[in-house]
N, C-alpha and C positions, 0 to 999 in steps of 0.2 A: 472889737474889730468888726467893722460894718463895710460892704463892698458886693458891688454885682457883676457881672459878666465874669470875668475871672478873678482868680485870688492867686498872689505867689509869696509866700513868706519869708522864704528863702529863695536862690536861684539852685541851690542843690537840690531844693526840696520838694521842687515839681511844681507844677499845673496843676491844681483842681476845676473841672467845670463844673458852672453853677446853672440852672433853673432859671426860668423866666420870673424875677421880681424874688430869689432866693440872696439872702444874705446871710453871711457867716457869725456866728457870735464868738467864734475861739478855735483858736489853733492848738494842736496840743500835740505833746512827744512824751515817750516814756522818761521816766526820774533817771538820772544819770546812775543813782542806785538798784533802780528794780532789776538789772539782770547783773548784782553783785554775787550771787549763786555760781555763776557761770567764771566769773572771775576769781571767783576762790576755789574752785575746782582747778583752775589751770595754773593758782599758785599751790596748790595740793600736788599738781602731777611737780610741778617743778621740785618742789622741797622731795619729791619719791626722787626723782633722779637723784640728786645731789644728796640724798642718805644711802642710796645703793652705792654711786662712787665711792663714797667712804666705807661703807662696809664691806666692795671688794680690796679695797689699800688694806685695810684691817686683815681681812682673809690672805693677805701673802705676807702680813708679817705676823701671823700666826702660825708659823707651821705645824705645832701640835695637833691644831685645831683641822688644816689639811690632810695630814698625815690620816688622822681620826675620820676623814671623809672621800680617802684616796680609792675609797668602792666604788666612787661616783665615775671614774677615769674607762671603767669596762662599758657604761652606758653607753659614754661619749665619746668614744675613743674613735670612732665613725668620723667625726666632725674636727678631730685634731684639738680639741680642751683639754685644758689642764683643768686641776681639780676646783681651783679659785674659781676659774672663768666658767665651770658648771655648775658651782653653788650660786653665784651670781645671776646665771640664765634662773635656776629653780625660783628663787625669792622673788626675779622680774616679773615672775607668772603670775605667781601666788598674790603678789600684791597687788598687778593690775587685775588679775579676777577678780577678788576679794574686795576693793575696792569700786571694781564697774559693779559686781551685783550689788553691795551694799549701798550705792548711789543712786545707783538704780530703783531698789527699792524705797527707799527715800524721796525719789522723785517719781514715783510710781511712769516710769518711763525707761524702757530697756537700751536707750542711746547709747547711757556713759558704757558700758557693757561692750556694745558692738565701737564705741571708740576705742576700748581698751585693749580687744582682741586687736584690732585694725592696726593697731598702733605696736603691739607687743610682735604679730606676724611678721611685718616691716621692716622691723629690728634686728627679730631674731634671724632672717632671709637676711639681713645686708649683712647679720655676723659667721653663719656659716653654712653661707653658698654664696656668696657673692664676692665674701672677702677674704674664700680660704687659701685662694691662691697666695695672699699678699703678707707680708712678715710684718704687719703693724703692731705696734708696742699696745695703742688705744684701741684694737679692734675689740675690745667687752667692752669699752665707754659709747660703742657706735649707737647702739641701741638706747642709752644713755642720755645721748645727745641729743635724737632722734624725738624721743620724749619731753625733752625740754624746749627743742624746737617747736613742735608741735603744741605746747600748753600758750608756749607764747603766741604765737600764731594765733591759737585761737581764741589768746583776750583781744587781738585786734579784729578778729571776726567779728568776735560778738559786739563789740562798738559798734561797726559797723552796720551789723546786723539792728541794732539800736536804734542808730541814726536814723534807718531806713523808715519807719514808723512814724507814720503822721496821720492825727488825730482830726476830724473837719466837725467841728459841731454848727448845722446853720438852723434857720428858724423854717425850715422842710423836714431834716433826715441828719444821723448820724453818718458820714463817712472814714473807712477805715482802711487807710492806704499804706503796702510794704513795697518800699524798691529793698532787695538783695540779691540773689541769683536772676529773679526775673520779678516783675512787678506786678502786683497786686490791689486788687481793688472792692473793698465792699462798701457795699451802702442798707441803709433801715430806715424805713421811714417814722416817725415819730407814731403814726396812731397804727403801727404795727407791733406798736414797742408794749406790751403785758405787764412786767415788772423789771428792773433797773437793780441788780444784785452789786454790793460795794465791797471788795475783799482787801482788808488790810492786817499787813502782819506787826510783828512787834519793830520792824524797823520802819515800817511803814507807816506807822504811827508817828516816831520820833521826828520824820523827817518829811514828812505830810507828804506820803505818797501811795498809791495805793491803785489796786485793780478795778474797773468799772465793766461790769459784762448785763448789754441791755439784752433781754430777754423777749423773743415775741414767741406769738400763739402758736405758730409752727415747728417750736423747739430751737431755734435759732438760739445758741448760748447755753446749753444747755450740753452734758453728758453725761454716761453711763454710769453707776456703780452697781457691780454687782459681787453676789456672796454665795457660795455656795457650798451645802453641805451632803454629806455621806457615809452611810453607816450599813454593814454587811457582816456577817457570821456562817460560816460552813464549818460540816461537821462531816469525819469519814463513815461509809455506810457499804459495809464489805468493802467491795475492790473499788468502788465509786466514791466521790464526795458532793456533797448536796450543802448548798448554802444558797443566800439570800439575798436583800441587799433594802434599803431605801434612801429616797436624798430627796434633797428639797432647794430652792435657794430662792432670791428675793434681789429683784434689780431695782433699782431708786435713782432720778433724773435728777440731779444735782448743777448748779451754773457753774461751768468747767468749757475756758474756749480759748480755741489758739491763740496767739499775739496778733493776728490780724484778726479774730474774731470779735476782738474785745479793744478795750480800751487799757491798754498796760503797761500797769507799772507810773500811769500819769498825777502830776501834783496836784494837789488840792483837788482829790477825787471828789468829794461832799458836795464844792462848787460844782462840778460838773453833773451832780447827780441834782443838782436843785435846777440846772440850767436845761435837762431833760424834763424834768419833773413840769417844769413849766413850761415847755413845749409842747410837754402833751395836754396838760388842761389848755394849751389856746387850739390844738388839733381837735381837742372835744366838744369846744367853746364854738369851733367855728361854723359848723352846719347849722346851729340855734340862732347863733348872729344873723346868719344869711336868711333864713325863715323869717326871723323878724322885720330886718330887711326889708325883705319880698312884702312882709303885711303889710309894713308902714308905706310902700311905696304902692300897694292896689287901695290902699284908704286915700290917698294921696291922692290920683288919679280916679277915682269917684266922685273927690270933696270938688 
């Protein structure tokens, strides 16, 4: 795709301006898969509601099993629960914790965590303080619901959120453009560009799509890992205790970049990394051309 002064690929998909004599070689969006993570997370919250429903149904035609748990009623007795509808609150906790930290650390990103709270607080506020006036049959399903709302919701976010992402490869500069809450815009120019990192995972292979994060000299594409360790011994010494301690750790700059930092989740990353690749040898190519240039036109003007 060749074109100057403007380019529009879309009408939803915005304007890019281009550079005096800059043309575009491709347009690019993330794989309709790369933010499948996000979508399986929200069919995960869904499948929690809909197993807690069923396991409070279960909890009132068990009454041995209430009976067995009618300690919990002096906790809550504050809040007007019965014994179901406070086994019910416990397990709603324990599984969005336990689930946001384990996701969390999974995605080495403490989000799902602070969505799980957000979302658990919300719940539990609409089931009793907000709805304890009210004699509803469904008021333990409210939190429930609430949750399921909420996972759906945010597979259409993250679509959107998708959608928003657009890639400008031209024969100048990388551009990397997000409309979602508010719009976004970077640009790199090609002989900034150091090294060109390609991340693809095992689906990403299958379905030819994968990460592209260009890398320049000022750490652009680039973050942190770091490790740290620590080791200490005290010992009593009369009325006093005396101990010690040492630690060390080690941080290493790794290509790791936002979704507008990078190029994500786009098809046929390989192509795109050869279509850089050769951006930059004509970026390297071009100051030798122009010298030559220059000679061949002062022999020129001599002869």
């Amino acid at each position: 795709m060749h074109t100057t002064g403007f380019v529009r690929e879309m009408p939803q998909k915005g304007i890019v301006g281009l550079i005096h004599g800059e043309k575009v070689d491709i347009v690019a969006k993330p794989h309709p898969l790369s933010f499948l993570r996000y979508h399986l997370f929200s069919v995960y919250l869904i499948i929690v509601a809909a197993f807690l429903g069923w396991f409070h149904s279960y909890l009132k035609s068990n009454q041995p099993l209430v009976e067995f748990l009618s300690f919990l009623d002096l906790l809550f007795s504050m809040t007007g629960m019965n014994t179901e509808d406070a086994v019910l609150l416990i397990v709603f906790w324990i599984i969005l914790l336990l689930s946001g930290f384990g996701i969390g650390v999974l995605w080495v990103t403490k989000m799902p965590l602070v969505y799980m709270v957000l979302v658990g607080l919300a719940g539990t506020a609409l089931e009793v303080y907000f709805l304890v006036p009210y004699e509803i049959a469904f008021k333990p399903m409210v939190k429930l619901l609430l949750l399921g709302a909420s996972a759906a919701v945010g597979m259409i976010l993250t679509e959107v959120y998708r959608r928003g992402h657009v890639y400008f490869l031209t024969n100048y500069r990388v551009i990397t453009k997000k409309g979602f809450i508010r719009k976004e815009e970077r640009e790199l120019m090609y002989d900034k560009i150091t090294d060109v990192y390609v991340d693809q995972g095992i689906l990403g292979r299958i379905f030819n799509f994968g990460t592209v994060i260009p890398i320049s000299g000022s750490g652009f594409g680039l973050g942190s890992e770091s490790a740290y360790a620590f080791a200490g011994a005290a010992t009593p010494i009369g009325k006093t205790t005396v101990g010690g301690g040492f630690g060390g750790g080690k941080s290493v700059q790794r290509p790791r970049a936002a979704t507008y930092f990078s190029l994500y989740g786009i098809s046929d990353p390989k192509k795109i990394r050869i279509i850089i690749g050769n951006r930059q040898l004509e970026t390297k190519e071009a100051p030798i051309l122009r010298r030559i240039e220059g000679l061949l036109r002062e022999k020129g003007s001599e002869s």
